[in-house]
Structure formats: structure tokens, C-alpha cells
N, C-alpha and C positions, 0 to 999 in steps of 0.2 A: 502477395507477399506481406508477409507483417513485420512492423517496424516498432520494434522497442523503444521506447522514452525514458526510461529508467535507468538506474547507476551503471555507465557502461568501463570496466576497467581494463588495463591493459595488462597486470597482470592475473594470476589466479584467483585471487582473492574478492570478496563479493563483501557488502556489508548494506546495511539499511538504519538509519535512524528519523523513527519519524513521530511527530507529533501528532494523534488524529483516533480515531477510533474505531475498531474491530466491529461489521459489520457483516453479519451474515450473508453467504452467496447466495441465498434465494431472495434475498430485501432487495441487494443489486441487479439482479437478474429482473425480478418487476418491475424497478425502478428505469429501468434500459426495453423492456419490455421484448425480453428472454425469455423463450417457453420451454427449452428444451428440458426431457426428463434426466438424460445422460450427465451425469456432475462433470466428467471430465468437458464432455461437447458444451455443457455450460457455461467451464471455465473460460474455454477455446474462444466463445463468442464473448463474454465478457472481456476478456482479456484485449479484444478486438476494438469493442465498441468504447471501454472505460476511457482509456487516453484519451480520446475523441473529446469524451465528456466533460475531463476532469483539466482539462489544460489549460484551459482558457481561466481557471480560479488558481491557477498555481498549486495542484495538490498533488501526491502520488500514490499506487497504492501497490503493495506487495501482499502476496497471498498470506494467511496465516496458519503455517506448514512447517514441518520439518525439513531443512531444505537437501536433505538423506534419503527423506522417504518417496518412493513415487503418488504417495495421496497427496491429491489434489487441496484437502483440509477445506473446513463447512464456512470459513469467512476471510475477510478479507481486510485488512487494515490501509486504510486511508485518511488522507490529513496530510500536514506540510511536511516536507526534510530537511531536518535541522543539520543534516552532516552525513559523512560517510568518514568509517576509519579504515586507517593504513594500518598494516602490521608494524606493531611496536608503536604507534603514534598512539599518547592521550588524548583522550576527547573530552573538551568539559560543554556537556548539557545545559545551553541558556535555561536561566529559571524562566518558568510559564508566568504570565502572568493572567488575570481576568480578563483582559479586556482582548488579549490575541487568543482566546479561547475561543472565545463570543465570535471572534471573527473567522476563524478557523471550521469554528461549527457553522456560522451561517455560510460558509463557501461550500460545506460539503451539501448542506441542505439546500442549497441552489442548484448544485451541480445535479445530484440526485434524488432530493425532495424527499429524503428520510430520515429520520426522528434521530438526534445524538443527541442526550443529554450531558455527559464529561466527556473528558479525553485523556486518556493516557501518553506514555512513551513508549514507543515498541522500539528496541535493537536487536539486528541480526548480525551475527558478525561470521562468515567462513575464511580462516585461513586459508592459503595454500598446500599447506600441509594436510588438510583434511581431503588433497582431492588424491 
């Protein structure tokens, strides 16, 4: 049985903010030492082993996908969460600063031993309405 660690809500609505950076599924899949050719059976086992990996540095990661589409999408966005929004709630974005950069990157490159050089913001926001 697999056990999700990620945003879990009560109602429809799904959302992700995270500071970290978009990482290819094949870097991770090395990095975890993931052979499979299958991208979906790739994900399957990433999906499995990542939390594993990534918990113990406080980080999370959500695919980087349409979350409409049934593809799978070629990366993966990891790094910390800075939040999660409600419908109709404003969310104000701590600014970044350098030095939680620095440290953001050296947790994912512990966790996974792969090269970030910046980081972005990824938000993903679904409505209720969208389902």
C-alpha cells in the first residue's frame, strides 16, 4: 500500500506552493537508482521511494504536469512548501532570501546528490469547480 505525505485536503480542492527546483524524472530515477524504461512504472517507483528520501530534510515534491492531463510529465519539482491556498483565501509568498536558497539547495542535494543551481516558485492551484 502506498502512503501519500503530501497536501492532503478535505475538501476538493488541491493546491501546491513550493520553493525548490524542477528536476528531470530520469536525474531522479539515478539518483534513487531506478531502471525502469516504462515513464509511467518509473514514476510509480519514484513516487514510492522519493518520500522515503526526501523527508528526513523537510522537502516535498509534486510532478510537473497538468494535473487534467493523464501524462505523467518528464520532471519533477522539489524543494520546501511554503503554503497551500484555500478558495478565495490570499496567499502572500515570503520573499526568498540567499541564504535559505543555499540551504534549500544543499537539502535537495543531500537528499538526492543532484546538481541545483537556483530555485524557483512553482504554484498549483485546482479549484473545486474544476472537478
Amino acid at each position: 500500500m502506498k502512503v501519500r505525505q503530501g497536501f492532503v485536503s478535505n475538501s476538493s480542492s488541491s493546491s501546491f506552493i513550493i520553493r525548490g527546483a524542477e528536476i528531470s524524472m530520469e536525474e531522479v530515477a539515478k539518483s534513487l537508482e531506478i531502471t525502469c524504461e516504462d515513464k509511467r512504472e518509473m514514476y510509480d517507483e519514484i513516487d514510492s521511494k522519493l518520500w522515503k528520501k526526501i523527508k528526513g530534510h523537510k522537502l516535498v515534491f509534486e510532478r510537473n504536469a497538468d494535473f487534467f492531463s493523464d501524462e505523467i510529465g518528464d520532471s519533477l519539482i522539489i524543494g520546501e512548501s511554503l503554503g497551500h491556498i484555500e478558495d478565495g483565501e490570499v496567499f502572500k509568498v515570503p520573499s526568498g532570501s540567499t541564504e535559505k536558497d543555499k540551504e534549500i539547495i544543499n537539502k535537495i542535494k543531500q537528499a538526492l546528490d543532484v546538481g541545483v543551481k537556483e530555485l524557483s516558485t512553482y504554484f498549483q492551484y485546482i479549484s473545486n469547480d474544476n472537478y
